[in-house]
Each structure stands twice: as C-alpha cells, then as structure tokens.
C-alpha positions in Angstrom: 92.5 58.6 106.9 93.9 61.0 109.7 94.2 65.0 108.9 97.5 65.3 107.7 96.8 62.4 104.6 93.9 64.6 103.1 95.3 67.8 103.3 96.9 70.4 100.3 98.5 73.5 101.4 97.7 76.3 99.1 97.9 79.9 98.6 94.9 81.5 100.0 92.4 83.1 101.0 89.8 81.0 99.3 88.9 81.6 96.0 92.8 82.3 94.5 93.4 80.2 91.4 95.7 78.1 93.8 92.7 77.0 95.9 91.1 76.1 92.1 94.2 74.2 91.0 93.9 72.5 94.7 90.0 71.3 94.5 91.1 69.7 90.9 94.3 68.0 92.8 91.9 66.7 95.3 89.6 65.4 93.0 92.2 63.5 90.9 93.4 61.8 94.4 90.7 61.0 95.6 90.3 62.8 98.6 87.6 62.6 99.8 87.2 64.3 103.1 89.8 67.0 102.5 91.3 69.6 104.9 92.6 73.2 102.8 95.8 74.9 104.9 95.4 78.1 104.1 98.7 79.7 103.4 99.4 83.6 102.9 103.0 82.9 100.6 104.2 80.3 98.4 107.5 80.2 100.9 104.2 79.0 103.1 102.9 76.0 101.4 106.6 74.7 100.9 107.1 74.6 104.6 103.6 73.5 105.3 104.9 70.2 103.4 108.2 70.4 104.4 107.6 70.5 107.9 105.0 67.7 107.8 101.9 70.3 108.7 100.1 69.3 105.0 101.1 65.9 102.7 100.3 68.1 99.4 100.9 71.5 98.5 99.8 73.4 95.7 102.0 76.5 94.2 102.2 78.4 91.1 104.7 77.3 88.5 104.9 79.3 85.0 102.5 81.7 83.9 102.3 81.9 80.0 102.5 86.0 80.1 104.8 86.8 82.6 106.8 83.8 82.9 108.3 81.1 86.1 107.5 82.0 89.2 110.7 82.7 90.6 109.3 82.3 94.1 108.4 78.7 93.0 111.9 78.4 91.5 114.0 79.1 94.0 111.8 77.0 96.9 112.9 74.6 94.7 116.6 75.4 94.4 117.5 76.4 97.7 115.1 76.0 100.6 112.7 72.9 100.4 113.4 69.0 100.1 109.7 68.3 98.1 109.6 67.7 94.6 106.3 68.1 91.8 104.0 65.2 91.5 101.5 66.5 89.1 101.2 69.7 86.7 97.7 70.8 86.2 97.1 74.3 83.2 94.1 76.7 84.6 92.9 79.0 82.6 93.1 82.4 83.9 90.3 85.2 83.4 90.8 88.2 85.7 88.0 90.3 86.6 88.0 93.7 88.5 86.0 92.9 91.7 84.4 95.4 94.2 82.5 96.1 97.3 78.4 96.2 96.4 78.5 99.9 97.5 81.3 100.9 95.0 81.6 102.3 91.4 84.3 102.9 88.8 84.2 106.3 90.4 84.8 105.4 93.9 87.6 103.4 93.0 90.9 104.7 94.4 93.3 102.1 94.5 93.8 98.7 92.8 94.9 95.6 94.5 96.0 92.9 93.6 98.5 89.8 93.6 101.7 91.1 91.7 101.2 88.6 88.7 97.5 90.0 88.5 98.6 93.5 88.4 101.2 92.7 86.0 98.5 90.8 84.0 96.3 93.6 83.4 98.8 96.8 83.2 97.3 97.8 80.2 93.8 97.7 81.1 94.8 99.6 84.4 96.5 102.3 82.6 93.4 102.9 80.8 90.8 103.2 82.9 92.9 104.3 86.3 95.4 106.1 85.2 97.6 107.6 87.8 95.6 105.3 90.6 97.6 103.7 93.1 98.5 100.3 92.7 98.8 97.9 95.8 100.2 94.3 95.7 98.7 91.9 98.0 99.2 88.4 98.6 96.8 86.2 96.3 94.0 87.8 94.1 91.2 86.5 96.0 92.9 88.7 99.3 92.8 91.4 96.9 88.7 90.1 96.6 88.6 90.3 100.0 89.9 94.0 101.1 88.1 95.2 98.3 84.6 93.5 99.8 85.9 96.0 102.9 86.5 99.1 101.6 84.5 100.7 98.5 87.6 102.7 97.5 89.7 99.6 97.1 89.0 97.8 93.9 90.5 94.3 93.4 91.9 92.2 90.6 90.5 88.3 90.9 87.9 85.7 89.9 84.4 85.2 89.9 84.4 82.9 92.1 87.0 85.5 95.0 84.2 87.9 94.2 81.3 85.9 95.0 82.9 83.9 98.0 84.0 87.1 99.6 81.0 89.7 99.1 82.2 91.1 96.2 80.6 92.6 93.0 82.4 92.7 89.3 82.9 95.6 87.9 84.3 94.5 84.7 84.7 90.9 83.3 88.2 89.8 81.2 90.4 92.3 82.0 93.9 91.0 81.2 95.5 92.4 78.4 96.7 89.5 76.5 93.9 86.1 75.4 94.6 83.0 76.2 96.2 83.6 80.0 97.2 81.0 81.7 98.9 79.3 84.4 100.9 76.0 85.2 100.0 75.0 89.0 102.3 72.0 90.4 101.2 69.7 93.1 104.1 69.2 95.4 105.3 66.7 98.3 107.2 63.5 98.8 108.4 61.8 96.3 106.2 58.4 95.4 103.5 60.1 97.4 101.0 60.5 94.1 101.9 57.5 92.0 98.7 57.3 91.5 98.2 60.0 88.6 99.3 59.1 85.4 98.9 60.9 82.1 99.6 60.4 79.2 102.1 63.0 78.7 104.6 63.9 81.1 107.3 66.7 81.9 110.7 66.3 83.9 112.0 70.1 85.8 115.8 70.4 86.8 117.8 72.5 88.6 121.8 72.3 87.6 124.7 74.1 89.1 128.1 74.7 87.9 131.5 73.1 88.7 133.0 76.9 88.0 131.4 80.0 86.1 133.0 79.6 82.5 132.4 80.1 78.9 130.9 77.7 77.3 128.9 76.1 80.1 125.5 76.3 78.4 126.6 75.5 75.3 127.6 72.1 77.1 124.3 71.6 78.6 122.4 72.3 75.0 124.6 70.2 74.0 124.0 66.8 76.3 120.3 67.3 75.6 120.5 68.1 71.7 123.3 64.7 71.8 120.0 62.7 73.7 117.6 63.8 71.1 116.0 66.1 73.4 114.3 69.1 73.2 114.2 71.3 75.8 110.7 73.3 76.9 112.2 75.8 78.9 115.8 77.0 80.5 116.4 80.1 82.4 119.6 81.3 84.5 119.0 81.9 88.2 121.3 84.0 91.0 122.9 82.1 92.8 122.1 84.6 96.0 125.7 84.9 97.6 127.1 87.4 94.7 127.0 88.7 91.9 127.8 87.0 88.6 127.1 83.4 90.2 123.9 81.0 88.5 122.9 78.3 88.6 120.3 76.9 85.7 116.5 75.5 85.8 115.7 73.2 82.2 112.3 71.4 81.7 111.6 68.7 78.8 108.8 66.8 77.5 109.1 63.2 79.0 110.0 61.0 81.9 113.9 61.0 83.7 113.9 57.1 83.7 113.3 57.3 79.6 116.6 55.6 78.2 117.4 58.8 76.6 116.8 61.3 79.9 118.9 59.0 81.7 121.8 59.4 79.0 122.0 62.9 79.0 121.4 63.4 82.9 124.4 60.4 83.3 126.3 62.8 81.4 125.8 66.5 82.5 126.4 65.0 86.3 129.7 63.8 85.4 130.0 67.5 84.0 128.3 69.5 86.7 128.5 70.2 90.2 124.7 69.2 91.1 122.1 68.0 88.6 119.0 67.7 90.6 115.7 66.7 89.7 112.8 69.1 90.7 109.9 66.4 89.3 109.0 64.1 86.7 105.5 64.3 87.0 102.4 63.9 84.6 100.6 66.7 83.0 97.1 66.0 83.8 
C-alpha cells in the first residue's frame, strides 16, 4: 500500500477533535500503517484531497450548538470536486488547558479555535472577564501556544493538553451538555464502499434557475410530495452579490432510495443545479 492510499488529511496540530474523528476513520478502514497530513485550515484538507496529496480527508461538518460549518459548506459548494463518504458524531468536552508554570491568575488571554471560544462564552465571561480573546486555528494549536507561554491559556482536550505539555486548569467548560460534533470523511466517490451502517444520510447543495418567491416553498414541497423529511436546510450567499443563495438540505436515507430519486428527478427539472454533496453512512 504506497503513502498516498493510507493517508487522511485533517485539521491539526495533533490532538484537535479532527485528528480524533481521523484515528476512528482509520480504524473503520482498515488502515493499517497510516500517514496523518497535518493541515492548518479546513480550505487545507479539501485541497490536500483535491489535489491528490492525501486519498481521505477529515473536516468538521455541524456542530449541535453553534451550527454547519460554513467553512465545510461552502468547500463543498464552490471550490472542491470530493464528496462525504462516512459521518462519524464525537463527543465534545472542552477543557481550559495551560502551561505547568501557569495559574488562573497568570492567565491573560484565551485561545482558542473560533467554535471553541464560541462554545464556552459563558464560562469565559465568568471567570475572565474583560480578557482578551484570540482565535487560533484548531483547539489543540490553542493547546500548543498555551504549553509556550504561561499567560496564554487555551481552550481544548485532554488529550491537546497532555500531547503538547499542557496542564488542565478546569475540566467541562462549555456552557451547554451534550456538545457535540458531526465530522465527515471526504474523498472520491466509491473510494470507502467499504463502510456501511445501518443508517444513512444524503447532503445537497441546490441552486436556483432565478431568485423568486416561492422557491423554497417548491423545494419543501418535492420532498414533503416524496414522503421525506428533511434533517436540515439553510440558505447560503452566493458570493458575487448581495441577495443571491443558493440552498444546502440533508435527509435521513440513501439518494438511490426509490423515493430520493423521485424528488431529486424532480427539483432538477426545477432547478438550475441539484448536486449531491454525499450519501454516506452514519457510523
């Protein structure tokens, strides 16, 4: 098996919940011998598979407090040519990590990847208030400036704060129970046939013919006609000006299923582009 078959581009530096969601990925391949490409953005690990540097990439997909990852989203939409072959739900327990040599006193700014800041804004506003806030690229990079620099406190996992030198300050920090965070495996398509579930999920990105009334309505509409159910639709930019979208959906199921194909047949006789993003098991 050369380099490029075993390998999964993730968000790192190791230790991120990416590089967790990748070891379970690997696992559930069967990779044996695998080879991590680190990656310091999700616009990273798209091109790292896109351009044939990694077979697999791991990115973050929808996280059940704050949302889709719009960075994921629009990779999706406008920039790369892979689609999702597996969805895998981590658990997310954020800690507030440290250099050995600091204390709560010490601490002077918090860093942390933007959905980890966002993740624990209340907890922050109690116990730093006023503190500067910096956003880095991953939690466990957070892990590791703050292993640098005793004023710098960072928001991460146990496992960021042991792998880089760090101490934890404080354990389950995020405001809300029951955090948690969809991770998608990405790459060619047919290139994980191998993982099967028993439940699976189809993602979509549609665009318009025109921006008019009713278009939504119309796309509820083929779905709720299929006996469909949709999980989750949200209106994206376009990015060339103001007023344009475009739409991503996600339902419960497979797009061969006799009733996916009927209402996809449909909305592409309707729409401009119906693409499909995945349909991938949940494992």
């Amino acid at each position: 098996m050369n380099d490029i078959e075993n390998s999964i581009a993730f968000l790192g530096p190791v230790g991120s919940y990416t590089h967790k969601a990748a070891m379970f990925f690997a696992e559930e391949l069967g990779i044996a011998d695998l080879r991590l490409v680190e990656c310091t953005s999700f616009d990273e690990v798209f091109d790292a598979v896109d351009r044939g540097r990694s077979k697999y990439g791991v990115v973050a997909k929808e996280n059940s407090i704050e949302g889709p990852v719009t960075a994921t989203l629009d990779n999706f939409a406008f920039r790369s040519t892979s689609v999702i072959l597996a969805e895998k739900v981590i658990d997310i327990r954020q800690c507030l990590v440290a250099s050995p040599d600091a204390t709560m006193d010490t601490i002077k700014t918090i860093a942390s990847h933007p959905q980890g800041l966002a993740q624990c804004r209340r907890f922050l506003n109690e116990r730093f208030p006023g503190k500067e806030t910096v956003a880095t690229t991953s939690t466990s990079e957070s892990a590791r400036r703050a292993a640098e620099d005793a004023s710098v406190a960072g928001i991460a996992n146990t496992l960021a704060a042991e792998l880089h030198g760090c101490k934890v300050l404080a354990e389950d920090i995020g405001d809300h129970l029951g955090n948690q965070t969809a991770f998608a495996l990405i790459g060619r398509q047919g290139s994980a046939d191998a993982l099967s579930s028993d439940r699976y999920k189809t993602s979509l990105a549609l665009w318009m013919q025109t921006d008019k009334a009713g278009v939504l309505n119309m796309i509820l509409g083929e779905f709720a006609f299929a006996g469909i159910s949709l999980s989750m639709i949200q209106s994206r930019p376009l990015k060339q000006q103001l007023g344009d979208y475009m739409f991503f959906a996600e339902f419960e199921g497979r797009a061969t299923d006799v009733d996916a194909q009927t209402a996809l047949s449909c909305l592409r006789l309707k729409l401009r582009e119906v693409k499909v993003l995945g349909s991938y098991p949940v494992l």
